[in-house]
Short mmCIF file of the C-alpha atoms (twelve columns), coordinates in Angstrom:
data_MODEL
# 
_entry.id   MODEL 
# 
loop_
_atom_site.group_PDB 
_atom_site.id 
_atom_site.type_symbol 
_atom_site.label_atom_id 
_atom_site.label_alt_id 
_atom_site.label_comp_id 
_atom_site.label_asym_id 
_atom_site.label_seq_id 
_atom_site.Cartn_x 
_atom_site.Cartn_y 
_atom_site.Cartn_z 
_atom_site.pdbx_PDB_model_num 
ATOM 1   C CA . UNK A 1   83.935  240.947 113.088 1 
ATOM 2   C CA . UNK A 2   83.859  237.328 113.996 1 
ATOM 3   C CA . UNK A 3   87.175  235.640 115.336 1 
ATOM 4   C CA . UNK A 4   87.539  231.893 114.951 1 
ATOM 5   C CA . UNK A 5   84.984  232.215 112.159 1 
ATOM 6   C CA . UNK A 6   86.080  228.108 110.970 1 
ATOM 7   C CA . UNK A 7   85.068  226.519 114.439 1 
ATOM 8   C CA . UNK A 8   82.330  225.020 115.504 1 
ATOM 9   C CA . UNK A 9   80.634  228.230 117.363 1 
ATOM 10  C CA . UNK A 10  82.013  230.734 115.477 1 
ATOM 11  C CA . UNK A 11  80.825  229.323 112.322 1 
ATOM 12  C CA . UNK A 12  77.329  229.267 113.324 1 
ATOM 13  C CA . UNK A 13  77.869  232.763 114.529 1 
ATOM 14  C CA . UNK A 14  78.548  233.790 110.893 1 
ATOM 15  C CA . UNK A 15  75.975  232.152 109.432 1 
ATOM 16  C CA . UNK A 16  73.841  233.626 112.434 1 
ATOM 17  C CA . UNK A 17  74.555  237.422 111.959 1 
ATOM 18  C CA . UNK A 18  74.097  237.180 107.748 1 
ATOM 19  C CA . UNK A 19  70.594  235.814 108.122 1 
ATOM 20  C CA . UNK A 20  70.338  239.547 110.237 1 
ATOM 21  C CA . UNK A 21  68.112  241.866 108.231 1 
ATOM 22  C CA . UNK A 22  69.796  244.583 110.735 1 
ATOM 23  C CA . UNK A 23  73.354  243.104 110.240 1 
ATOM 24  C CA . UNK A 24  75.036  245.065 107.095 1 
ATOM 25  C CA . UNK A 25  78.714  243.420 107.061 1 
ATOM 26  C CA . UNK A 26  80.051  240.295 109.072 1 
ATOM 27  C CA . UNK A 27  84.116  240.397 108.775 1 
ATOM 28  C CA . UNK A 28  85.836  237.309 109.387 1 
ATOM 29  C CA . UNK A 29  89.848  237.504 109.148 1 
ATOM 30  C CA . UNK A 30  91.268  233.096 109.123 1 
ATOM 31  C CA . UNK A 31  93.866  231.819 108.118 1 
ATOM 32  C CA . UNK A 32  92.104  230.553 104.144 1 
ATOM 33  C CA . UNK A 33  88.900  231.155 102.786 1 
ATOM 34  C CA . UNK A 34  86.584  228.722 103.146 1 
ATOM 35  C CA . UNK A 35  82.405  228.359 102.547 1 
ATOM 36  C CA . UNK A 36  79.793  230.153 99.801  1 
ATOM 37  C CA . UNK A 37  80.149  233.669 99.131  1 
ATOM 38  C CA . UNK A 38  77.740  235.610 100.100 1 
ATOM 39  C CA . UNK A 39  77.211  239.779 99.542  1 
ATOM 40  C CA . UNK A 40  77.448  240.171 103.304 1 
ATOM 41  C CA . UNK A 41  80.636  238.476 104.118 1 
ATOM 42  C CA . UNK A 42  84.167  239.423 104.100 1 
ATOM 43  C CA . UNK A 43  86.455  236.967 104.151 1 
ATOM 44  C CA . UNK A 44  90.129  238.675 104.801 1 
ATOM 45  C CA . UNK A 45  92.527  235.815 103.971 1 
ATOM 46  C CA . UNK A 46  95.503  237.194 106.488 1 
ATOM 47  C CA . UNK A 47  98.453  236.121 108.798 1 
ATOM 48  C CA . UNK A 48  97.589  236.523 112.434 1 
ATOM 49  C CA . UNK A 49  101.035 236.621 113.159 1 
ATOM 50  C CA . UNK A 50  101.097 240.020 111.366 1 
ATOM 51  C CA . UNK A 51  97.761  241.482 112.327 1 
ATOM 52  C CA . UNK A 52  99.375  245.033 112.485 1 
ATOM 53  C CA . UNK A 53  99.341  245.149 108.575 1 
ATOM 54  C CA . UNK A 54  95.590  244.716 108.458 1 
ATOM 55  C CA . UNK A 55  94.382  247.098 110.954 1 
ATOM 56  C CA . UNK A 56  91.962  248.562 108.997 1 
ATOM 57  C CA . UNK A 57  89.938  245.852 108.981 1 
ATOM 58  C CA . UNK A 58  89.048  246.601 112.832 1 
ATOM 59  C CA . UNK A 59  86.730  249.578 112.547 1 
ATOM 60  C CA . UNK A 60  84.082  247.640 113.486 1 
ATOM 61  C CA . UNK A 61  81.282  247.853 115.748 1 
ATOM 62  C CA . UNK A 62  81.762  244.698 117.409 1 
ATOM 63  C CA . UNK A 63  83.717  241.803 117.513 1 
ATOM 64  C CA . UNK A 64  82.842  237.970 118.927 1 
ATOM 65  C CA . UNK A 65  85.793  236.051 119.349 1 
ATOM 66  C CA . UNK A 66  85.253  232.373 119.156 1 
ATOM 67  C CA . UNK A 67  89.144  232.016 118.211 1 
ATOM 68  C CA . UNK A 68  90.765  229.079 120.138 1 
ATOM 69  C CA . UNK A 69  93.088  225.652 120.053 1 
ATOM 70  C CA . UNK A 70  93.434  222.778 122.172 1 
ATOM 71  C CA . UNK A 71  97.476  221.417 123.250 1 
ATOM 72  C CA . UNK A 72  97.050  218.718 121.125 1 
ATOM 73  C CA . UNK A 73  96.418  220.824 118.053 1 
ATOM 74  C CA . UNK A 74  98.601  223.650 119.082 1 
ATOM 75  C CA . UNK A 75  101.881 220.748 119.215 1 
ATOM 76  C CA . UNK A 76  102.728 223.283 122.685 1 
ATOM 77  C CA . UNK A 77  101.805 225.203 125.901 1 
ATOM 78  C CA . UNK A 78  103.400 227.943 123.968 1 
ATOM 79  C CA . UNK A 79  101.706 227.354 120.533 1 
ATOM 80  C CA . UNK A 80  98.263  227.182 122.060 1 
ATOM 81  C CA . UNK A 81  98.946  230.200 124.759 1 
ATOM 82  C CA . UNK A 82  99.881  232.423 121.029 1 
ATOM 83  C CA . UNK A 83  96.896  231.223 119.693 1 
ATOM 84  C CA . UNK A 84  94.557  231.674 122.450 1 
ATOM 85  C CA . UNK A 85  96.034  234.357 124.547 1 
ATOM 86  C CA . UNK A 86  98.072  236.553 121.984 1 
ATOM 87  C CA . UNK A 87  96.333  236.421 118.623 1 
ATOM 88  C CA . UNK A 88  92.648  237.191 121.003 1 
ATOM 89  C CA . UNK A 89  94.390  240.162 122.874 1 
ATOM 90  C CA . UNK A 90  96.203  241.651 119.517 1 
ATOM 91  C CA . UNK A 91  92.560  241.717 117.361 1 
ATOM 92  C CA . UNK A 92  91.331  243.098 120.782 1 
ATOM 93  C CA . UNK A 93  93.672  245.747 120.724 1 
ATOM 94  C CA . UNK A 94  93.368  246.450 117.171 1 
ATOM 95  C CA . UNK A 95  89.735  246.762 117.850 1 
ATOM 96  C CA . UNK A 96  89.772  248.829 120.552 1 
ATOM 97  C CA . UNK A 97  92.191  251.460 119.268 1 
ATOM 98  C CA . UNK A 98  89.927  251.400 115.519 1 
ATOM 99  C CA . UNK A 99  86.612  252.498 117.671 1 
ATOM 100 C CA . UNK A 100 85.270  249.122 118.031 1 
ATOM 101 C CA . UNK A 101 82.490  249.405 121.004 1 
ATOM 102 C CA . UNK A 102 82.089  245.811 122.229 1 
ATOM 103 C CA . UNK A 103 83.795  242.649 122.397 1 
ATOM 104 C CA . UNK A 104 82.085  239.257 123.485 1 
ATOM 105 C CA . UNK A 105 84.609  236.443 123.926 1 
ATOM 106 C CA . UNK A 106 84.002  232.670 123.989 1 
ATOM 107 C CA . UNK A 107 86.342  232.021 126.621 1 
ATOM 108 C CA . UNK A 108 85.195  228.868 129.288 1 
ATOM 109 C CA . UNK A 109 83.540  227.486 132.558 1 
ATOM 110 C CA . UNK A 110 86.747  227.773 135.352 1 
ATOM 111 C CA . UNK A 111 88.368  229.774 133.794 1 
ATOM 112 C CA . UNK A 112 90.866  232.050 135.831 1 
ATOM 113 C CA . UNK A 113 94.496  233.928 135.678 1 
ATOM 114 C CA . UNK A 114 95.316  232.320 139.275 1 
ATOM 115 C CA . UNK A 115 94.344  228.737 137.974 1 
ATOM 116 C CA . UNK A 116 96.435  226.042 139.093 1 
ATOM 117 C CA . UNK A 117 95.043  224.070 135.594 1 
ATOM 118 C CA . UNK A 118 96.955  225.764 132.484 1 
ATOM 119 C CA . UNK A 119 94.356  225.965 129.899 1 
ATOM 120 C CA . UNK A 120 92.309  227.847 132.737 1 
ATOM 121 C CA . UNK A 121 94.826  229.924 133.492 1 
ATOM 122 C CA . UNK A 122 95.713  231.340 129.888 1 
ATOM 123 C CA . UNK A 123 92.036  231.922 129.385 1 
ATOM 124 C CA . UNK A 124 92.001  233.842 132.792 1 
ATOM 125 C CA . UNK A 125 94.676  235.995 131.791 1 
ATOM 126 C CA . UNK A 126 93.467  237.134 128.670 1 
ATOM 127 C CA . UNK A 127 89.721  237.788 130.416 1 
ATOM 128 C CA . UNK A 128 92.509  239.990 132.721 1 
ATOM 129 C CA . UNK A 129 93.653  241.521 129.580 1 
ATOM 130 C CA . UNK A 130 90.943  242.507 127.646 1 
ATOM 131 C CA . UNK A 131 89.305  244.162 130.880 1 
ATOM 132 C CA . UNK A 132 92.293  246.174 131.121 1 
ATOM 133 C CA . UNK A 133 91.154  246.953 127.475 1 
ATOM 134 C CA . UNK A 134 88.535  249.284 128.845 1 
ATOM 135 C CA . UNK A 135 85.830  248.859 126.152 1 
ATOM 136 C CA . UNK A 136 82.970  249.863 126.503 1 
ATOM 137 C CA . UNK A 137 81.066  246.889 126.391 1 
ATOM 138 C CA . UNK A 138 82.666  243.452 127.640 1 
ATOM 139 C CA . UNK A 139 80.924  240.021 127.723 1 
ATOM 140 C CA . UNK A 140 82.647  236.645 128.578 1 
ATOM 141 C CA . UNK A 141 80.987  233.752 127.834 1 
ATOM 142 C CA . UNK A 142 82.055  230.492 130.497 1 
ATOM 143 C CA . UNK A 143 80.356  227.543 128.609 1 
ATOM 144 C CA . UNK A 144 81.045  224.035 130.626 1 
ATOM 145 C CA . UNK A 145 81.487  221.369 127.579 1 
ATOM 146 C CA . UNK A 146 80.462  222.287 123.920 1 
ATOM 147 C CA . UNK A 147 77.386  220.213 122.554 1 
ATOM 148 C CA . UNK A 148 77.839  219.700 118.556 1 
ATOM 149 C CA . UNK A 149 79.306  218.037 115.649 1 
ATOM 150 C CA . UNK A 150 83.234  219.048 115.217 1 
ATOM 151 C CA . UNK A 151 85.166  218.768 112.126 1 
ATOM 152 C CA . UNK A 152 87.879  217.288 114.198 1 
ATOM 153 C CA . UNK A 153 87.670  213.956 116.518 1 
ATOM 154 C CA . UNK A 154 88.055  214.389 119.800 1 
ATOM 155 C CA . UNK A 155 87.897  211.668 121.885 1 
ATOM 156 C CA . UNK A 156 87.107  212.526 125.362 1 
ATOM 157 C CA . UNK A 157 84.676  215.281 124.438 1 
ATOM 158 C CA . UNK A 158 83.214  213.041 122.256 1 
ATOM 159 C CA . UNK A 159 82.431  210.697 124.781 1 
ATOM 160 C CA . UNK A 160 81.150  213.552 127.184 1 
ATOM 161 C CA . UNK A 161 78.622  214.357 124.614 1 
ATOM 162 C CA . UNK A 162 77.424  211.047 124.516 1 
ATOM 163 C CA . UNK A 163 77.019  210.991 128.579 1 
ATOM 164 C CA . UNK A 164 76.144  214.980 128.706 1 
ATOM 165 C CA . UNK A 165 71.967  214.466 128.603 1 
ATOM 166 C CA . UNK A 166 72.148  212.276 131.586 1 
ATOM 167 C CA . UNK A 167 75.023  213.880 133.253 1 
ATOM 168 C CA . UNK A 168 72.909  217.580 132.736 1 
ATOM 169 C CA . UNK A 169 70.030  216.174 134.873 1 
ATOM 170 C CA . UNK A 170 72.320  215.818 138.047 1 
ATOM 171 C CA . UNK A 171 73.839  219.202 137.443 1 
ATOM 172 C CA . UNK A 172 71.596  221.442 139.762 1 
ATOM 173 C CA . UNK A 173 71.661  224.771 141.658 1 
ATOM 174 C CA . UNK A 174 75.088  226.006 142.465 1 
ATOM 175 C CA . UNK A 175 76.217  222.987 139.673 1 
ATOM 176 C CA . UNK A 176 73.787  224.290 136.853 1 
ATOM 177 C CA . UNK A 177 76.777  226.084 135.404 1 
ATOM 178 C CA . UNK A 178 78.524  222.641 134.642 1 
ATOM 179 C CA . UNK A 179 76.228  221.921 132.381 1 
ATOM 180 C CA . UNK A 180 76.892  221.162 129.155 1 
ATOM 181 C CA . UNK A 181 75.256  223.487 126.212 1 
ATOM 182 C CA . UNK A 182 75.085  223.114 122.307 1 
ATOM 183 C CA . UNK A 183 77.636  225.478 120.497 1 
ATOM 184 C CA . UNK A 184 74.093  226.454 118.468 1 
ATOM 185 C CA . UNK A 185 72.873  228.403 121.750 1 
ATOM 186 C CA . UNK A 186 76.205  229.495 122.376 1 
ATOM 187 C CA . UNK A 187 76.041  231.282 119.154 1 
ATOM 188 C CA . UNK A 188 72.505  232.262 119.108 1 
ATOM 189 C CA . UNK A 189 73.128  234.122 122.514 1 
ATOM 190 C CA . UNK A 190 76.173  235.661 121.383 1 
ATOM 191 C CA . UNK A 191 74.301  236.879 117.955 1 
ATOM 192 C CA . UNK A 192 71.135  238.088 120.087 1 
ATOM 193 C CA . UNK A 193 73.535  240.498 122.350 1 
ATOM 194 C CA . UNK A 194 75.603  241.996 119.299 1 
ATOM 195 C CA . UNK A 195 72.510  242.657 117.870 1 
ATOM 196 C CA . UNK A 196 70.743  244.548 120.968 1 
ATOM 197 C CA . UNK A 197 73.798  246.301 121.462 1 
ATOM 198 C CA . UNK A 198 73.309  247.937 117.615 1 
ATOM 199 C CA . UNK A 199 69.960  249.346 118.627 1 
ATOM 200 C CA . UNK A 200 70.754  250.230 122.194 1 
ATOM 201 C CA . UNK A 201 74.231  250.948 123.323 1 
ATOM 202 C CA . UNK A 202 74.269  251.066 127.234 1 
ATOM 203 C CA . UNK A 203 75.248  254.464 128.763 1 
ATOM 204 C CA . UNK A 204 77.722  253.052 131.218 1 
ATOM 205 C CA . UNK A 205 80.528  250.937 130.650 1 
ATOM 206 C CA . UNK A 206 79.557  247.169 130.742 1 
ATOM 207 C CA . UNK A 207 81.692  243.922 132.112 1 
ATOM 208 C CA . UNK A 208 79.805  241.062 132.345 1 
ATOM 209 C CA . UNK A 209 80.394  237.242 132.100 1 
ATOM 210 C CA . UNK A 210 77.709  234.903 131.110 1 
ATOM 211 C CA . UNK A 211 77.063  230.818 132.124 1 
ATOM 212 C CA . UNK A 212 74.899  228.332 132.185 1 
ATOM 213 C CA . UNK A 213 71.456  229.745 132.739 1 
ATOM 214 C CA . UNK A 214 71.948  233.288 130.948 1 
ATOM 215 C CA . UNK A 215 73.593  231.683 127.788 1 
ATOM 216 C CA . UNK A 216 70.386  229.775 127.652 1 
ATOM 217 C CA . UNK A 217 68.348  233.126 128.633 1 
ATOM 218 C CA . UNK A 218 70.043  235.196 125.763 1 
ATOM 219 C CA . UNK A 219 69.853  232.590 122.960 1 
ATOM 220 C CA . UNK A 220 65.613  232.891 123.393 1 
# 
């Protein structure tokens, strides 16, 4: 299952995993149906404010949540704290309690439940959440700024994009995290680890969190 399947990562996750000769269903519940059909994909055309009447849909293997808002989009703190906290944690949840084994979550650099910054904070809590979870197999992915064409204009990122190449070359050592990284190798790491996980399943329960240097590492 892929969560946030219409954004910039998360689409190229899709279109990732059903190019997978060893991927035999990608699930992607939003909000309308959008793209091609294809005899892989599942689009589930749902309400994520009622998530409970589609738990079926969880018995999945794994699930890569890429689901997220900005403030601006969200109107409100508490808009964009349902959407990125409460919607993540209930498909998490569902997951979890339909034998889904892993969950990898797009979540970002900073982030942190005792954040003084509130977009750090809610994505800290819900990293908080989901360990409490207890899957089996946890990865968080802290990317510093996303690299990549948007459907949406947005104006500062836009312009850190356009600075990012040069601004990459100071970012060094201890700072190497900072750096910014295309939402392509965000997904293409993300794909690669769901994928290893289907032919090996570690023994022992796994909680990792991935930046800079391993993102790049796992996309190959």
């Amino acid at each position: 299952m892929v969560l946030g399947a219409t954004g910039l990562t998360g689409g190229q996750v899709v279109r990732s995993l059903l190019d997978r000769p060893d991927v035999e269903e990608v699930i992607t519940p939003v909000r309308r149906k959008t793209g091609p059909d294809h005899p892989k994909l599942t689009q589930c055309e749902l309400d994520f404010d009622r998530l409970d009447d589609h738990a079926g849909l969880f018995a999945v293997d794994a699930i890569v949540c890429c689901l997220g808002t900005t403030i601006k989009q969200a109107g409100t703190r508490e808009q964009f704290r349902k959407v990125d906290y409460g919607y993540c944690l209930h498909a998490a949840r569902l997951g979890r309690e339909a034998g889904a084994r892993a969950f990898v979550l797009m979540s970002a650099i900073g982030a942190s439940s005792s954040s003084t910054i509130f977009y750090n904070r809610v994505k800290g809590e819900l990293e908080d959440a989901l360990r409490a979870l207890e899957y089996p197999y946890l990865s968080v992915y802290h990317p510093s700024l996303l690299l990549g064409d948007r459907a949406e204009q947005r104006t500062a990122e836009a312009v850190g994009i356009k600075l990012m190449p040069w601004v990459n070359r100071a970012l060094i050592g201890p700072l190497e995290k900072y750096r910014g990284v295309p939402a392509a190798t965000v997904a293409a790491a993300m794909v690669n680890e769901v994928c290893t996980l289907a032919a090996e399943v570690p023994a022992e329960r796994v909680d990792q969190t991935r930046t800079y240097a391993e993102i790049r590492r796992l996309a190959g």
